[in-house]
C-alpha positions as CSV (number, residue, x, y, z in Angstrom):
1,X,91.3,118.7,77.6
2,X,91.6,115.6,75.8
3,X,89.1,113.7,73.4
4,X,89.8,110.2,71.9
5,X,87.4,110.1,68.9
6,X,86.3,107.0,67.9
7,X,89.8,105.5,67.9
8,X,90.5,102.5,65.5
9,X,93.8,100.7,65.0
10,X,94.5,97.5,63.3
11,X,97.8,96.1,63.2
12,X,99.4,92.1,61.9
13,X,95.8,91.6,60.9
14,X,94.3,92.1,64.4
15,X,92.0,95.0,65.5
16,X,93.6,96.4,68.6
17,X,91.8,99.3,69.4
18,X,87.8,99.6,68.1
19,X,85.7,102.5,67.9
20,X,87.6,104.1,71.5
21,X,86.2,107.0,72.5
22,X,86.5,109.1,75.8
23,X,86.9,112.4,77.0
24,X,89.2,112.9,79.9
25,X,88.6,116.0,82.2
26,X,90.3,119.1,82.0
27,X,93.2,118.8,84.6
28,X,92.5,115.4,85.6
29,X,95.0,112.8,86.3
30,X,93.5,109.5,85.1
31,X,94.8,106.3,84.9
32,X,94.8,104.2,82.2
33,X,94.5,100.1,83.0
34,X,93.9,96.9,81.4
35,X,95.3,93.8,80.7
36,X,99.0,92.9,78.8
37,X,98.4,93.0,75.6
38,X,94.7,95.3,75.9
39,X,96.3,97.8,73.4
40,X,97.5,100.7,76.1
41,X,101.0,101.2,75.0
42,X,99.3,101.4,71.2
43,X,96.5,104.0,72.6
44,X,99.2,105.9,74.1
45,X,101.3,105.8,70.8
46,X,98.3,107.2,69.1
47,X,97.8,110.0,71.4
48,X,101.7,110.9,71.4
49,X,101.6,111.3,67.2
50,X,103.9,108.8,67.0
51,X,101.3,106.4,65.1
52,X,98.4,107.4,63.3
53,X,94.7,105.7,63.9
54,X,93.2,103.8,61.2
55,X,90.2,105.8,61.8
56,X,89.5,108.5,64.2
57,X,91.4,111.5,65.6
58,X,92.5,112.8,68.9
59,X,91.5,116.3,70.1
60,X,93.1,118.6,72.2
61,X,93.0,122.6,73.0
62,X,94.9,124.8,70.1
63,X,98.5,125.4,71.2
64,X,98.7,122.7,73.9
65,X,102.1,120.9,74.7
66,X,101.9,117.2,75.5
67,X,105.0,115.6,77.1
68,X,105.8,112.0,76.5
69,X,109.1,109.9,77.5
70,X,110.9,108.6,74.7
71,X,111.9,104.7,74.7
72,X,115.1,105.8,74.4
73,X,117.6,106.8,77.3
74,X,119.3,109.9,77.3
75,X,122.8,109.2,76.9
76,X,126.6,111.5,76.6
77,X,128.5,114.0,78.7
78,X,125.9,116.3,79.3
79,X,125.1,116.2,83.5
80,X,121.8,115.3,84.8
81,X,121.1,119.1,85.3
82,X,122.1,120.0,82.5
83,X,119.5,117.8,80.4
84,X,116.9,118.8,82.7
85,X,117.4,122.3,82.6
86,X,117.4,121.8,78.7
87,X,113.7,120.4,78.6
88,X,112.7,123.6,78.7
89,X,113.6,124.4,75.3
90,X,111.9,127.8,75.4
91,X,114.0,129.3,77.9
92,X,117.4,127.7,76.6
93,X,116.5,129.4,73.1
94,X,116.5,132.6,75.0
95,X,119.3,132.3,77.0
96,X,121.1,131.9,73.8
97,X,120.2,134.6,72.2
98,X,120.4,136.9,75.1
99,X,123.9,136.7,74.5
100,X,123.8,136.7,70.6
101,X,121.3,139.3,69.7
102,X,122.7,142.7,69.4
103,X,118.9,144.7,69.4
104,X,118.5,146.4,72.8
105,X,114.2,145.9,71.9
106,X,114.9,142.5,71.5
107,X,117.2,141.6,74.5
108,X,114.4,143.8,76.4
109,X,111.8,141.7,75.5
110,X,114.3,138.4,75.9
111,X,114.3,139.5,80.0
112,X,110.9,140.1,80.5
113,X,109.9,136.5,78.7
114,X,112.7,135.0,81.3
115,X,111.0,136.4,84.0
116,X,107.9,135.7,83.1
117,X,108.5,131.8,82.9
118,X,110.7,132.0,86.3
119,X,113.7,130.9,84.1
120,X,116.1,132.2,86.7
121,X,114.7,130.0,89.3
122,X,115.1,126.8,87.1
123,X,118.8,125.4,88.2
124,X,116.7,125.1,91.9
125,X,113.8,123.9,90.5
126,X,115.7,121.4,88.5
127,X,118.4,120.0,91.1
128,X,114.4,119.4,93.9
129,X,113.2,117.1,90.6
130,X,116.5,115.3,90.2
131,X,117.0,115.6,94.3
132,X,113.7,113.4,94.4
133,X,114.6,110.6,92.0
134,X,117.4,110.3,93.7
135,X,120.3,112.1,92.4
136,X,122.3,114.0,95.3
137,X,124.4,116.9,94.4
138,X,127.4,115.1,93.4
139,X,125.2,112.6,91.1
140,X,123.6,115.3,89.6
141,X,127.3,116.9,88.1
142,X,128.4,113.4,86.5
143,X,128.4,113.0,83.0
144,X,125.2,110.8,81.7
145,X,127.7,108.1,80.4
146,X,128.5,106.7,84.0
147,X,125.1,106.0,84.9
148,X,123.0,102.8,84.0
149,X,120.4,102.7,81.8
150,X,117.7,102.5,84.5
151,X,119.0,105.7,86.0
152,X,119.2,107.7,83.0
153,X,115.5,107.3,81.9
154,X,115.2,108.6,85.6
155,X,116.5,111.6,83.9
156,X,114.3,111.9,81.2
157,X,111.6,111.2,83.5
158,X,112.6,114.5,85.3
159,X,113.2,116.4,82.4
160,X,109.4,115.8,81.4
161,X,108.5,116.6,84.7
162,X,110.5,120.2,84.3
163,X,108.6,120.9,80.9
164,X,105.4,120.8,82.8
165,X,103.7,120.1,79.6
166,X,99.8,120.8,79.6
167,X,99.2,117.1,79.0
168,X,101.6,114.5,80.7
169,X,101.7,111.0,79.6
170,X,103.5,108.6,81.4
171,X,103.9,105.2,80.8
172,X,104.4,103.3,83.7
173,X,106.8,106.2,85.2
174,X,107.6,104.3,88.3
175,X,109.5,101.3,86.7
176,X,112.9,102.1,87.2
177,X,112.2,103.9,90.3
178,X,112.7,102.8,94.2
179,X,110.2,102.8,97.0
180,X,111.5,106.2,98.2
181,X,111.3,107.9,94.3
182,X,107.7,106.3,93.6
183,X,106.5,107.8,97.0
184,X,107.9,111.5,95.7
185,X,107.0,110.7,92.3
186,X,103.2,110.5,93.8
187,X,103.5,114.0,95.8
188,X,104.6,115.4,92.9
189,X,101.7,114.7,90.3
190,X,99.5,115.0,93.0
191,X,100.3,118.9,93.3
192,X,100.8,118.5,88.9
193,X,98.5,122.1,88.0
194,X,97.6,120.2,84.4
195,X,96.1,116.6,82.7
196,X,97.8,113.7,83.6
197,X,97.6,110.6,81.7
198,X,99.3,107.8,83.6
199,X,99.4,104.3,82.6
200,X,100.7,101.8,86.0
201,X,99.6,98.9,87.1
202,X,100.9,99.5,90.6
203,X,97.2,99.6,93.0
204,X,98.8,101.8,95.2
205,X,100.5,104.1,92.9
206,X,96.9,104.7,91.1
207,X,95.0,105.6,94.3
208,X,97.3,108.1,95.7
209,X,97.4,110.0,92.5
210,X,94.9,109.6,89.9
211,X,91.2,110.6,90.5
212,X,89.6,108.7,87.1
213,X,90.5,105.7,85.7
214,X,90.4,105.0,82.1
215,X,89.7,100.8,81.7
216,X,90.9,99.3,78.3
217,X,89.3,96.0,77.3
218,X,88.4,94.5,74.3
219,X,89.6,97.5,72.0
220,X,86.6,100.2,74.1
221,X,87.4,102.5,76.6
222,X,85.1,103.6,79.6
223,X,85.7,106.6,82.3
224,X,85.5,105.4,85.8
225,X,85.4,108.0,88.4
226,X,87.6,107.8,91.7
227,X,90.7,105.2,92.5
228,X,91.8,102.0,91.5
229,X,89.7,100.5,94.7
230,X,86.6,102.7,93.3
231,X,86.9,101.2,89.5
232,X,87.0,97.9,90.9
233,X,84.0,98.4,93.0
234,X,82.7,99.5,90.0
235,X,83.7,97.1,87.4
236,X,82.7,94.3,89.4
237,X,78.9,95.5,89.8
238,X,79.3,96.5,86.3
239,X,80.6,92.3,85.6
240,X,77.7,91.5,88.0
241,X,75.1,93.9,85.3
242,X,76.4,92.5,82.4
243,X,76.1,88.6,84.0
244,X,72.4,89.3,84.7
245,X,72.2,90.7,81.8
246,X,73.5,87.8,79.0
247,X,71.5,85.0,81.2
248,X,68.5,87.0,80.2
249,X,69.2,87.4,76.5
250,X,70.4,84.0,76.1
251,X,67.2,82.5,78.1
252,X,65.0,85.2,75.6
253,X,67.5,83.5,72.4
254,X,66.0,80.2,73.6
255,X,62.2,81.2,74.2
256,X,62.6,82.6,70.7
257,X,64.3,79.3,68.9
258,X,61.9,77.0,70.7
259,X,58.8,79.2,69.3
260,X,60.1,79.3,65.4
261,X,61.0,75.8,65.3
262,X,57.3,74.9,66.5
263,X,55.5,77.6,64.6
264,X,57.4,77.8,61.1
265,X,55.5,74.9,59.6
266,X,52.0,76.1,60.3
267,X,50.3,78.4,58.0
268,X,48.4,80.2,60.9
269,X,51.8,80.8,62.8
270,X,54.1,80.6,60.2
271,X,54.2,85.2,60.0
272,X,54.8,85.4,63.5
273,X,57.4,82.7,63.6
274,X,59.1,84.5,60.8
275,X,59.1,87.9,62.4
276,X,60.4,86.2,65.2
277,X,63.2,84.8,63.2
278,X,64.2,88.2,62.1
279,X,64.2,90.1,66.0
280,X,66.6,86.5,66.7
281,X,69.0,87.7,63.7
282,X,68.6,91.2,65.0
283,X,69.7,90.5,68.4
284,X,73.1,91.9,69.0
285,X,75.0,89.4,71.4
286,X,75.6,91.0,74.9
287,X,79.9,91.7,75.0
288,X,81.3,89.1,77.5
289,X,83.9,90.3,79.9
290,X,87.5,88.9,78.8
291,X,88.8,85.9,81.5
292,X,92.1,85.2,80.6
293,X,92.4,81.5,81.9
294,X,96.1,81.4,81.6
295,X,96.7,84.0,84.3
296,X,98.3,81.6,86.4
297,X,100.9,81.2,89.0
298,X,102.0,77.8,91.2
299,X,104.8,77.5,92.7
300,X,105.7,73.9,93.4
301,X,105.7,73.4,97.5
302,X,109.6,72.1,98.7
303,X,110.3,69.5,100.9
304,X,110.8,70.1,104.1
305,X,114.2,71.2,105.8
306,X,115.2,72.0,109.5
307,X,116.0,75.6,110.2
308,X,117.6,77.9,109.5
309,X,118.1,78.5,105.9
310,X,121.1,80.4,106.1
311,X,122.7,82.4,108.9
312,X,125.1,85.6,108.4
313,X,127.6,86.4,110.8
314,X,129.5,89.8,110.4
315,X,129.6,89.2,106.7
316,X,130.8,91.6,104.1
317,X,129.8,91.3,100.3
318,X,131.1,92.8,97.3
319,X,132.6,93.5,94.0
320,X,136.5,93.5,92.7
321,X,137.9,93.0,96.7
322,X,135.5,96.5,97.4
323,X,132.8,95.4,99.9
324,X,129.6,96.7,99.4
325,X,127.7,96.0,102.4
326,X,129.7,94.6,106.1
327,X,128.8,93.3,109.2
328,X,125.6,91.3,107.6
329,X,123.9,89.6,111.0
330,X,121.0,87.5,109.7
331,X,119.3,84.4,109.9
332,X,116.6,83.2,107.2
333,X,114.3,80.4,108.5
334,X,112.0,77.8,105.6
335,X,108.7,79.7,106.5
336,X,110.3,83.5,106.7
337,X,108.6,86.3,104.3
338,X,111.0,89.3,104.0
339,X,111.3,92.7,102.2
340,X,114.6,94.0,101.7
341,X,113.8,97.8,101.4
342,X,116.5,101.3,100.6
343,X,117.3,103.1,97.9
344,X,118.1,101.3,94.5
345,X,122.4,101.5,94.7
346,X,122.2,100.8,98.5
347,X,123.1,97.3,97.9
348,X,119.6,95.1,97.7
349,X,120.6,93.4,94.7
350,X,124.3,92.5,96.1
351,X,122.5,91.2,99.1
352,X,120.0,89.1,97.4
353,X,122.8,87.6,95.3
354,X,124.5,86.4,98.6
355,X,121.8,84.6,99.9
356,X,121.4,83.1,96.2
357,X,125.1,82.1,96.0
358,X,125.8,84.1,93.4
359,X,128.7,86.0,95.3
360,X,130.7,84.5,98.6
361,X,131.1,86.9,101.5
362,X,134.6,88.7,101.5
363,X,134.3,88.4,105.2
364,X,132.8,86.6,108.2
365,X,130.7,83.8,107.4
366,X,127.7,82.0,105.8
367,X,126.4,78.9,106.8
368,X,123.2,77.7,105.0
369,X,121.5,74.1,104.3
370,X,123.6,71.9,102.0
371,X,120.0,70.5,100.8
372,X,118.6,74.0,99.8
373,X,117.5,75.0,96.8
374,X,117.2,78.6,95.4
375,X,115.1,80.3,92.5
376,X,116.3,83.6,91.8
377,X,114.4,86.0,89.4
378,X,115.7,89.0,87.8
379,X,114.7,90.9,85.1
380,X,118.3,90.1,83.4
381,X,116.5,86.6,83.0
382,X,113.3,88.0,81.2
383,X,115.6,90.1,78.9
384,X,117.6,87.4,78.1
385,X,115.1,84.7,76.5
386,X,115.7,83.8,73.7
387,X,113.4,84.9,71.6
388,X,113.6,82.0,68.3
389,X,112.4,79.4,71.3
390,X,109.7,78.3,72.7
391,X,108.6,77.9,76.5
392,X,108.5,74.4,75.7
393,X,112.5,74.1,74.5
394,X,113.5,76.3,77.3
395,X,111.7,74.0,79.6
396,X,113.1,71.0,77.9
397,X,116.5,72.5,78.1
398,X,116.5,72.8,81.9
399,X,114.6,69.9,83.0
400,X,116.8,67.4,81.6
401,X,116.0,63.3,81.7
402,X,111.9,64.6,82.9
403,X,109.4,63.1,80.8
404,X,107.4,65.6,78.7
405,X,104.5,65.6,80.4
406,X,106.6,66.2,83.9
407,X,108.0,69.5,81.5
408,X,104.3,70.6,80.0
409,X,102.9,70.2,83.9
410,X,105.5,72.8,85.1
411,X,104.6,75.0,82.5
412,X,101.4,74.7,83.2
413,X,101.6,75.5,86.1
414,X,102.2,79.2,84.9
415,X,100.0,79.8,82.2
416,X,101.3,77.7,79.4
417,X,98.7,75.1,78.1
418,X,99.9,73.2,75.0
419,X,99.5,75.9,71.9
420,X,101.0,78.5,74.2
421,X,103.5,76.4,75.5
422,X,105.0,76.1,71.6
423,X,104.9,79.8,70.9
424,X,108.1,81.6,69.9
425,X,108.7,83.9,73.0
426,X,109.2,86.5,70.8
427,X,105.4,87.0,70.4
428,X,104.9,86.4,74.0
429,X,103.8,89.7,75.8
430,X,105.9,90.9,78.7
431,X,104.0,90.0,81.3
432,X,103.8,86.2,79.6
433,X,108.1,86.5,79.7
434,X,108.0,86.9,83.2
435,X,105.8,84.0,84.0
436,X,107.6,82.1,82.0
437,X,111.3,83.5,83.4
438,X,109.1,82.3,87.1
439,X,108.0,78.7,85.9
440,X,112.2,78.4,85.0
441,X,113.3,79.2,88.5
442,X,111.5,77.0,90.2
443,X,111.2,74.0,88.2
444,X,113.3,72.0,91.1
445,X,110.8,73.4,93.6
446,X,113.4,75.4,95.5
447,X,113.2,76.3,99.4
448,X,114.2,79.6,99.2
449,X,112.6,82.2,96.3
450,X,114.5,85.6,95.8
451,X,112.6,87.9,93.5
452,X,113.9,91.2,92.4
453,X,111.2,93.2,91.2
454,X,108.8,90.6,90.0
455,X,106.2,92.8,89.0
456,X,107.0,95.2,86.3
457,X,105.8,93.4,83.4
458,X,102.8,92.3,84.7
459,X,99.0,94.0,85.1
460,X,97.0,94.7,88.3
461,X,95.5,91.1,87.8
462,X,98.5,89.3,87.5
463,X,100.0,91.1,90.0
464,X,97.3,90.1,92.2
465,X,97.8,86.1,90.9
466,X,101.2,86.4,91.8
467,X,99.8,87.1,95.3
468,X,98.0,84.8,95.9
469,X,100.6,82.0,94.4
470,X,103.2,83.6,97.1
471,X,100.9,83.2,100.0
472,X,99.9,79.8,99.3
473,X,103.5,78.8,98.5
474,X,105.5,76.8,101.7
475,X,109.1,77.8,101.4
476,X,110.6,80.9,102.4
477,X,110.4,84.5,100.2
478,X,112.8,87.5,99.5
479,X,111.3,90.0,97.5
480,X,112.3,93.3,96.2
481,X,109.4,95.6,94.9
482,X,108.8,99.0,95.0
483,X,104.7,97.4,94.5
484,X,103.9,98.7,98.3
485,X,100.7,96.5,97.7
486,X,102.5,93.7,97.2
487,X,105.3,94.4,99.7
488,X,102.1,94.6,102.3
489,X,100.3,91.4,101.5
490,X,103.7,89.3,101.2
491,X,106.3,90.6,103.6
492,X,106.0,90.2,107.9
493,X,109.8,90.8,108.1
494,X,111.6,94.1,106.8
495,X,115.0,94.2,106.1
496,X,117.0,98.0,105.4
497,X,120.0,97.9,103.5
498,X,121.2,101.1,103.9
499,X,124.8,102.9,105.1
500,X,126.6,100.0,104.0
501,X,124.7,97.4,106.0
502,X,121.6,95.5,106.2
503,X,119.3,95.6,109.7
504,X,116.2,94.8,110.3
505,X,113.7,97.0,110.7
506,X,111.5,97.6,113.6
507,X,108.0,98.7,112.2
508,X,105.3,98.0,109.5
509,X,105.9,99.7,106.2
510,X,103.9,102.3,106.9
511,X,106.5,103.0,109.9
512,X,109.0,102.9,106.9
513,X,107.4,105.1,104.7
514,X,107.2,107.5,108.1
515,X,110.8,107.0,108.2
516,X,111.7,107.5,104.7
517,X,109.7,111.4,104.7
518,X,110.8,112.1,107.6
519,X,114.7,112.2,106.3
520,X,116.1,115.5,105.7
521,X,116.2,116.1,102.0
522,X,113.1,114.4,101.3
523,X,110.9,117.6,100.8
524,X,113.5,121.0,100.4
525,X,110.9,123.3,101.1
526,X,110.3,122.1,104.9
527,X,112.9,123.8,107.8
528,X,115.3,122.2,109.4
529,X,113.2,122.0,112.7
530,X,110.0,121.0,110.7
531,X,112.1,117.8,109.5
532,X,113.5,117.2,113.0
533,X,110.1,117.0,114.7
534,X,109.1,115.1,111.8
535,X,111.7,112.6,112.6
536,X,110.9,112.6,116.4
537,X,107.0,112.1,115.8
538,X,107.6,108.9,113.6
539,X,110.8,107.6,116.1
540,X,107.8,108.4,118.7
541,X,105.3,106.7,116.7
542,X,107.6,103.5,115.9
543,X,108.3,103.0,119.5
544,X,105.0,103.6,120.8
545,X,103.7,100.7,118.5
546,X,106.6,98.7,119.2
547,X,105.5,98.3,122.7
548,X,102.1,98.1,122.1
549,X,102.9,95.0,119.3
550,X,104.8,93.2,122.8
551,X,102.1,93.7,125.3
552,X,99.9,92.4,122.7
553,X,102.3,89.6,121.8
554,X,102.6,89.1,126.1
555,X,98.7,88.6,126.8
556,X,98.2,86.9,123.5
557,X,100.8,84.2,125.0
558,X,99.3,83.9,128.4
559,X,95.9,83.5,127.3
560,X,96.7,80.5,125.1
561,X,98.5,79.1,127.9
562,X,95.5,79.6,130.3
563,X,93.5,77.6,127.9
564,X,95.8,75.2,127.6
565,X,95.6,74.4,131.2
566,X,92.0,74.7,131.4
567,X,91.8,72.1,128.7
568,X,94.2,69.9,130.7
569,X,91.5,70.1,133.7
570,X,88.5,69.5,131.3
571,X,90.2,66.4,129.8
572,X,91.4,65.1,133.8
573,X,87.3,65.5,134.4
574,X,86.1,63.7,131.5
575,X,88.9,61.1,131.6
576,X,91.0,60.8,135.2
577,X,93.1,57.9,133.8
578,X,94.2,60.2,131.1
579,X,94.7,63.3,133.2
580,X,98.0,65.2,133.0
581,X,100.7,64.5,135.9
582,X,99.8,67.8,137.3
583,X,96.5,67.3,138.0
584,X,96.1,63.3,138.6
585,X,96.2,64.0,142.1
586,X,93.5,66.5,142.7
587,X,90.2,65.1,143.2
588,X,87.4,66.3,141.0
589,X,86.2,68.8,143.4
590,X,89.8,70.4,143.7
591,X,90.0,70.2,139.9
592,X,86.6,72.2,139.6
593,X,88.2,75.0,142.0
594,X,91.4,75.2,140.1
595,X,89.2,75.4,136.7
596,X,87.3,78.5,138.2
597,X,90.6,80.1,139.6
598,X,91.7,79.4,135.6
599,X,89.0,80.7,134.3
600,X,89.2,84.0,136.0
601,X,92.3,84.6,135.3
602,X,91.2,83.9,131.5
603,X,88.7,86.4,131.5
604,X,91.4,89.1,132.7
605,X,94.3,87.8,130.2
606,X,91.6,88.4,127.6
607,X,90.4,91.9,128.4
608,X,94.0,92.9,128.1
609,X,94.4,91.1,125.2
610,X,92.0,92.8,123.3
611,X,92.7,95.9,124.9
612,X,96.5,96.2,123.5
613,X,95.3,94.8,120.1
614,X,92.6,97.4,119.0
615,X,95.6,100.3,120.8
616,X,97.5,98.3,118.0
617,X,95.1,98.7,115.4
618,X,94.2,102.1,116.5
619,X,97.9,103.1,116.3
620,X,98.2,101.4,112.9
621,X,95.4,102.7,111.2
């Protein structure tokens, strides 16, 4: 379907793509990866038309249509619909002149052409697309002027998805998207009858819809069959190869020095030292795999404060005396890890600018630690850099009266060592902007981080950094994502804003993702009754693991206070002067009874421990 000849581009002097050449499947959908900066925005480019290779050319089938999002939003009076139902510029030309053309042949032929490309059903087919990146009926009506700009390149994403081009290329589709629209963003390409192109860095995202992945390093391209998880698996045994590989050459390299330098000057070894010479200078070096060293994240550990954080009671939040979001009942503790989840426009954002002090409640109260300290990240702060100055000046700028090696250690901290530090952000990469936006925040070492989706300018790899850095970091975490890997390995509290409140929610986010297809509306072509027993499996479901999560919570209790006691007895044997109160009185043969009794009843707490857990898991899985 698709063949990348021998692609070559150079641009500022630099050579970002070399010699790339693959040949995607017909009707695959294959994901392209690699690090910020690898070149697959440029690749894409090349693909699209819209730049032209310094050497090589791109393939595809006579007469296919490739469909590509333009950078810029669509924009005017024209509704949602509207534009949509305008992708398809084949059958708007025709329903014009179906009422221009006065040739009875012609307005013949007009009708059959409609029916052939089901134009008549495209207003339905239209309002499902729109209907799944969130537009309701009355959204989809309004004039493209009174939406953001995140919400009109929604639009254009589903006017390219109405074209149903035979190549689609997306480029990282699910950015401005929620939770709820990158889940029916995936159904959809899944069920997509042509070739998909998909650049994301979202682990999840790839491995629900692509089945190749297409990895760009170093300016080459190589086909991986399967997943994200499978090209992984692969790379790494593929790193492992290549490892084995340069420790041999550079061990042969050395065999081969040693053996010239002690051969050249004798007459009798002088030819083969020189032919060994030449196989040395023939030896092409082995490619090393690309470590980026500054992919770093470390987010300086608080000091300690007694909890809670911040408690809501019956709060309301909003804009302009027009609450948003009432009766907010919360309570945030130093060590708690939440996820607010719901649809973007249900409030998240207002709510995460409460807890960050950025609005005051209109009613009810908020009570949080005088001490605290919050880092709040948005992707306002990325945007808003300023480009002529360095990391270093804004640094400076922030941490004001801290000596300059206090200022290079934070920075540091992120990625910055001391040329990168004094780079104009301008020519930092996206991903770079956002560490650098992260290493502001928390330069005071805050208590409490609130990030609103932290992710979308960095790569699989940095995503996983970022991670890491959370987990190991003390203080207490708010994130908003629609990165369900991310959401997984940070979160163990979830908290729904939705229907003008925030609650928490009573599950794992698979529960939620339950929840969220199970809401009528989510797929039109399933009944009424098909989406009510839908509903009732997961409430079943939810409820059923719910009570399995307490029994295991119950046994998991008594059995560490059955040990505890049986330590108490084990300490009263070894030592009687230091036994507990308790047990000071019992003689040693009473103590040995009570230890057995203990013991038993150990044994049982522990059978039904690890009975409820693996029902958990089970459950779970």
């Amino acid at each position: 379907m698709l063949n990348l000849n021998d692609i070559t581009v150079r641009l500022g002097g630099r050579t970002i793509l070399d010699a790339a050449t693959a040949k995607l499947p017909p009707r695959g959908r294959v994901g392209l990866v690699g690090r910020n900066g690898a070149g697959k925005t440029t690749l894409v480019r090349v693909i699209a038309g819209m730049l032209e290779p310094d050497i090589g050319s791109v393939e595809m089938p006579r007469g296919a249509r490739l469909g590509y999002i333009a950078q810029e939003a669509p924009g005017g009076e024209e509704t949602p619909l509207d534009t949509v139902l305008n992708a398809d510029t084949e059958r708007a030309a025709l329903l014009i002149e179906s009422e221009t053309t006065e040739d009875p042949d012609r307005l013949g032929e007009i009708y059959d052409r409609l029916m052939a490309i089901d134009a008549y059903t495209a207003p339905s087919r239209a309002a499902q697309i729109l209907n799944g990146l969130g537009f309701d009926e009355e959204a989809q009506q309004r004039p493209l002027s009174s939406f953001s700009g995140g919400w009109r390149m929604r639009v254009a994403l589903a006017s390219l998805l109405f074209s149903q081009p035979d190549l689609l290329l997306l480029d990282e589709p699910s950015n401005h998207l929620d939770l709820e629209a990158v889940m029916w963003l995936e159904d959809f390409l899944r069920a997509y009858p042509a070739t998909i192109l998909l650049v994301s860095h979202e682990r999840d995202f790839l491995n629900n819809v692509v089945d190749h992945i297409l990895h760009l390093g170093s300016g080459k391209l190589t086909l991986y069959p399967g997943g994200y998880d499978a090209f992984e698996r692969q790379r790494a045994e593929r790193q492992a190869q290549l490892a084995s590989a340069q420790a041999k050459q550079q061990a042969e390299r050395e065999k081969l020095r040693d053996y010239v330098a002690r051969n050249s000057a004798r007459a009798s070894t002088a030819k083969q030292a020189q032919s060994r010479a030449k196989a040395l200078a023939r030896m092409q070096p082995i490619a090393e795999l690309v470590d980026d060293p500054t992919l770093t994240f470390d987010f300086p550990n608080p000091d300690e404060l007694r909890p809670p954080l911040i408690t809501l009671d019956m709060a309301a939040v909003g804009y302009d005396e027009t609450p948003i979001l009432r009766r907010l009942n919360l309570r945030l503790d130093p060590d708690d890890r939440v996820a607010l989840l719901g649809r973007n426009g249900n409030g998240k954002t207002t709510l995460a600018r409460l807890l960050a002090a950025q609005l005051a409640p209109m009613e009810g109260a908020m009570n949080s630690s005088g001490k605290m300290r919050v880092g709040y990240f948005t992707q306002y702060q990325v945007e808003e850099l300023d480009r002529d100055e360095t990391p270093l000046q804004h640094m400076t700028a922030l941490m004001k009266g801290a000596s300059q090696s206090a200022v290079r250690a934070q920075l540091g901290r992120f990625g910055f060592p001391a040329q990168k530090a004094t780079t104009l952000v301008g020519k930092l990469s996206g991903g770079e902007r956002a560490r650098l936006a992260l290493a502001l925040i928390t330069r005071d070492a805050p208590h409490l981080l609130i990030l609103d989706e932290p992710t979308n300018h960095l790569d699989v790899d940095a995503r996983e950094a970022l991670i890491q850095a959370l987990n190991a970091y003390s203080g207490a975490v708010i994130v908003v994502s629609h990165d369900r890997h991310m959401l997984e390995m940070t979160a163990d509290r979830l908290v729904l804003v939705d229907s003008g409140t925030a609650k928490e929610f009573d599950g794992s986010l698979d529960d939620y993702i339950a929840f969220v297809l199970s809401k009528p509306g989510t797929d039109s072509k399933a009944s009424g009754a098909d989406r009510k027993e839908a509903k009732r499996l997961a409430a079943d479901a939810r409820e059923k693991q719910q009570t399995l999560r307490k029994a295991a919570d119950k046994s998991e209790a008594a059995l560490a206070r059955l040990l505890a006691e049986r330590s108490k007895i084990d300490e009263a044997l070894a030592d009687p002067l230091k036994a507990d109160t308790v047990f000071s009185s019992l003689s040693p043969a009473e103590l040995m009874k009570e230890r057995g009794r203990l013991s038993t009843m150990i044994e049982t707490a522990e059978i039904a421990w690890m009975e409820a857990s693996e029902a958990l898991e089970a459950i779970s899985a």
